[in-house]
N, C-alpha and C positions, 0 to 999 in steps of 0.2 A: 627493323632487325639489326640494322647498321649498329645502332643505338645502342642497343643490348650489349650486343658484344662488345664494342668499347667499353661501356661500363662495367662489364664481368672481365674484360681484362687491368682495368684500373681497379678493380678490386683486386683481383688476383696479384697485382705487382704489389698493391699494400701488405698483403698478409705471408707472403710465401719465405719472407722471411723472418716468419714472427713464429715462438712457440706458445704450446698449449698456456706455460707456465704468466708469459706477458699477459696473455689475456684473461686467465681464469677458469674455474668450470663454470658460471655465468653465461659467460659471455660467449663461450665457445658453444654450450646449449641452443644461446639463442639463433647461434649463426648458423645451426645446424636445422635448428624448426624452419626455419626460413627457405632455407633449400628443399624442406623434404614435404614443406607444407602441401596436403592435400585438400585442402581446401573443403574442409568438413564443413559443411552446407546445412546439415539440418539438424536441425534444433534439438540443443541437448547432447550433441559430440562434441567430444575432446581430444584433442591431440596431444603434441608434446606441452609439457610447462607445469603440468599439475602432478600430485603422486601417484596416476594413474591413467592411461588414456583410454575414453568410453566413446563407444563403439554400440550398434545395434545390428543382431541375428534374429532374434524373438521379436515380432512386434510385442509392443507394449512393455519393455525391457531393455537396459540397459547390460550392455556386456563391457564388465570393466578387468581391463588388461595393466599387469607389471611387470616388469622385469628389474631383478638387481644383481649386481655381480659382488663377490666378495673375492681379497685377492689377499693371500697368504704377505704376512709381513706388512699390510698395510693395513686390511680390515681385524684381522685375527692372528694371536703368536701361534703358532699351529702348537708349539709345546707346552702352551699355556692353557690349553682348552683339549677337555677330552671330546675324540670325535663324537660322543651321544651328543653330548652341547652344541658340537660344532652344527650338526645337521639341523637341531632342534631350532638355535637361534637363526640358519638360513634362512630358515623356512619363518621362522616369527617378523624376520624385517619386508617380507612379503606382506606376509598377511597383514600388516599394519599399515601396509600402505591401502590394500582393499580398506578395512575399516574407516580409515582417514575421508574415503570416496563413500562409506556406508552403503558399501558392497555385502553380500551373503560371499562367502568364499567356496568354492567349485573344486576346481580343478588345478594339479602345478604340473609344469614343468621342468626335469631338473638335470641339467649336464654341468659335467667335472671335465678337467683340464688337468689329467692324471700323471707324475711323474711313474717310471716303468719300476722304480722301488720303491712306491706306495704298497704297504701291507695289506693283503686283502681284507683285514681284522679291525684295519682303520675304515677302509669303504664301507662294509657293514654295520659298523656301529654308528657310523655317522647314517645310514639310512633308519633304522631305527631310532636314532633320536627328532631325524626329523617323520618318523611316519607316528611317532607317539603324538607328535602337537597335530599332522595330519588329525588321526584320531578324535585328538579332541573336538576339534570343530567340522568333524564329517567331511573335510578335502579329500580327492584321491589324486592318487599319482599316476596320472595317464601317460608321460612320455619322456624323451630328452634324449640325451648325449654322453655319452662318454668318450676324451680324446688323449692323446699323448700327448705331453710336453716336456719339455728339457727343463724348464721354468718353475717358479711357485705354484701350488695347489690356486687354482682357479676354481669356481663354485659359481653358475648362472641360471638361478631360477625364473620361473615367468608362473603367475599365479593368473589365474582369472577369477571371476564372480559376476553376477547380476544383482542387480538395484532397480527397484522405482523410482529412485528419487535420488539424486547421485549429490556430495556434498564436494565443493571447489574449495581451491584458496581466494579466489576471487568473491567480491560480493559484500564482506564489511563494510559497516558503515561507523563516521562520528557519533559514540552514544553506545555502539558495542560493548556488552560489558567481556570482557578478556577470561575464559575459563581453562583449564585443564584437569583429565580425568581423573589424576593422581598424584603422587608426587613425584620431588626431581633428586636428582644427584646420585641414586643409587648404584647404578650404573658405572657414571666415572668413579665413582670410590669403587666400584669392584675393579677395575683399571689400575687404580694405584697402587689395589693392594696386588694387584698381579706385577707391576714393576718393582713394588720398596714391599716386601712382606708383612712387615712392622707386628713383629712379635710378640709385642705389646695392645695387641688387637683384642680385644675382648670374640671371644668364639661364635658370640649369637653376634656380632657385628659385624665378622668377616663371612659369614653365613650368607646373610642379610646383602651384600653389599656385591657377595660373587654371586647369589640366585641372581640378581640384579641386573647384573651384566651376560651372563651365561644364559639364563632363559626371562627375556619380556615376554609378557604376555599380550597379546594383541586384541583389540581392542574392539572384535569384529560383535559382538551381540552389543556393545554399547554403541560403536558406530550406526548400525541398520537402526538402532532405536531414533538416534539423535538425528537420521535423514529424514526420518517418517513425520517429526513434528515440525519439521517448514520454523524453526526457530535460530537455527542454527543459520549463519550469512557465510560463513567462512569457517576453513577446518584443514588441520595438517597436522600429521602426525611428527614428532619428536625424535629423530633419527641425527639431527644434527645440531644438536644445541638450540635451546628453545631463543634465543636472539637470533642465532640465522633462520630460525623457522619461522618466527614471527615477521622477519623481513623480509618472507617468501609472502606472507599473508599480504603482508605491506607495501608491497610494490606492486603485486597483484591486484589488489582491488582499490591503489592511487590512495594510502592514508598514512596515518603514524599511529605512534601507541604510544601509552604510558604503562607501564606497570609498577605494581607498587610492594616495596621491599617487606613490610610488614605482610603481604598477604599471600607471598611465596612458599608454596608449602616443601618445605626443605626437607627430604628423608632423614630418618636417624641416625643412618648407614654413614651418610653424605656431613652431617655435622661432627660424628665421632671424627671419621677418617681426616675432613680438613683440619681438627684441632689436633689430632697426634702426628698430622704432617705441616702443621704449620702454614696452612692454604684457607682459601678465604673459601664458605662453601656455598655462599652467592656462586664464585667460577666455577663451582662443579654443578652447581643449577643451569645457570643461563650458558653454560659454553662446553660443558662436557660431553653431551650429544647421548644418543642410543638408549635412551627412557622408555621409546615408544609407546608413550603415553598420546591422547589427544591433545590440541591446542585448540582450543575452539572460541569462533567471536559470536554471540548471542544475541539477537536483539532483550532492547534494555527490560521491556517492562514485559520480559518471554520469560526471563533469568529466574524468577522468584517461584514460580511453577514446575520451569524445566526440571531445578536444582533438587528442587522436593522427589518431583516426579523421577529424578535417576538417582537417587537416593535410596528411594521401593524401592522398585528397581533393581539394583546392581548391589546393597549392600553397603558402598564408597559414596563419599560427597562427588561432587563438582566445583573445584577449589577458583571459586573467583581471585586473578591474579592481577586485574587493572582492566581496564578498557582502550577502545578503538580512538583516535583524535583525527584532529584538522592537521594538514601538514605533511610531511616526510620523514619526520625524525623517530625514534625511540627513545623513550628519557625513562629514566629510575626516579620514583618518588622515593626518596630516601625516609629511615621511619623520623627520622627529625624532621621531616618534610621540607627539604632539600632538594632542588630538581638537577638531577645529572645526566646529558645528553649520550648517548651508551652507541659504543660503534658496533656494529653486525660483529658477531664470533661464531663459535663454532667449527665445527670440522669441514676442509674443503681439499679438494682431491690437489689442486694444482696453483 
């Protein structure tokens, strides 16, 4: 016991004068799983680390839990987004982490963190927008919170679902071939046309580009599909730019990756927008975040079936984008075939 506390205090004297910012969201995650570890013991539960922690109430069933918070002026320009979207897209970055887990989506939770001159006309719209996607995929809205704040609009959902078969980021192997559901960049180009207007937008592109960003679609009947066929090693949804995503795969299940720049499938949205802003739209792929598409690693000789088979299916390809390697790194196969070592990007809180 001596022992202990020495060493919870020699920790304590390293960090008490360290911020969030020195150390990261990373790291500050991990040092938090560490403390609150409960020691989930039986097989097949999750804790903190993945996009969802599962849990079981139903024998023969997994109960998978999320929670995200969205915070005025960092996640969303509140005058940039009408409340229907705002509610719609809260409720979508939920459900995209259920899919991710290839969860059935259930139940949400949803408390505001309300300044006292919020319009009552804004609360409601924003509930409507998010009880329309409720709708679409049979969720209800069982509970939560409503608080006063002096501060920014605050937004903290918690979604739950059940699965058979629950999909991790953990678990790729060398030989993965590297897929996701759809394509990328859409999103950030609806981002920048909400910073720089650019006038010069052709209308079906700035359409394109704001559905994009204002309502993803989540990704929950393709997820349950893709849990059910034991092909899938590894899976994380697109919330923060597909290089931090893949680096969450990547250090999760001890690998590297290659992906390959010819086989990126770049939205239309995302190539207009970086030629009339002069941006490269590779950085609106791999680092602009909030696609919420899948990322998924495959086993190799699963790929050629899987691909077909969600094809039927869902209408959309399965966009092979490179595969799983030996190692720690990410590198870009460049389409000259040029190999370029690629640092983690992406959006990060601190």
């Amino acid at each position: 016991m001596t022992m202990l506390i020495y060493r919870y205090r020699e920790f304590q004297s390293k960090v008490i004068n360290v911020n969030i910012s020195q150390w990261g969201e990373k790291k500050l995650i991990r040092e938090i799983a560490a403390l609150v570890d409960s020691e989930l013991c039986e097989e097949g539960l999750v804790g903190i680390g993945d996009d969802a922690a599962v849990t079981v109430l139903t024998p023969g069933k997994r109960l998978v839990t999320t929670t995200d918070m969205l915070v005025e002026g960092i996640h969303f320009l509140r005058g940039s987004i009408p409340p229907f979207d705002l509610g719609y897209k809260a409720l979508a970055v939920n459900l995209s982490d259920l899919a991710a887990m290839g969860a059935r989506a259930r139940y949400i939770y949803v408390s505001l963190a309300l300044n006292k001159e919020t319009e009552v006309g804004f609360v409601l719209d924003f509930y409507r927008g998010l009880k329309s996607l409720a709708d679409r995929f049979e969720v209800q809205v069982v509970g939560g919170d409503t608080v006063g704040s002096p501060g920014p609009l605050v937004i903290s959902i918690t979604a739950q679902g059940e699965a058979d078969k629950v999909l991790l980021r953990s678990g790729a192997n060398p030989g993965d071939v590297l897929c996701v559901t759809g394509t990328l960049g859409a999103s950030a180009a609806g981002l920048q046309l909400l910073l720089d207007p650019l006038t010069d937008c052709p209308a079906a592109i700035r359409q394109e580009a704001l559905q994009g960003h204002y309502r993803p679609v989540p990704r929950l009947p393709e997820g349950h599909f893709l849990a059910s066929t034991g092909a899938v090693t590894a899976a994380i949804d697109l919330s923060d730019g597909i290089l931090k995503d893949l680096g969450e795969i990547c250090e999760r299940s001890g690998c590297g990756a290659a992906l390959r720049e010819k086989l990126l499938p770049l939205s239309f949205a995302a190539q207009t927008v970086a030629a009339l802003t002069g941006k490269d739209p590779l950085d609106l792929a791999l680092s602009g975040g909030e696609d919420y598409e899948l990322l998924l690693a495959v086993k190799r000789e699963c790929f050629p079936w899987l691909a077909g088979e969600f094809a039927a299916r869902f209408g959309t390809p399965l966009y092979e984008i490179g595969e799983i390697c030996d190692g720690k790194e990410i590198i870009m196969i460049k389409a000259d075939g040029e190999r370029e070592k690629l640092a983690y990007g992406g959006f990060t809180h601190f």
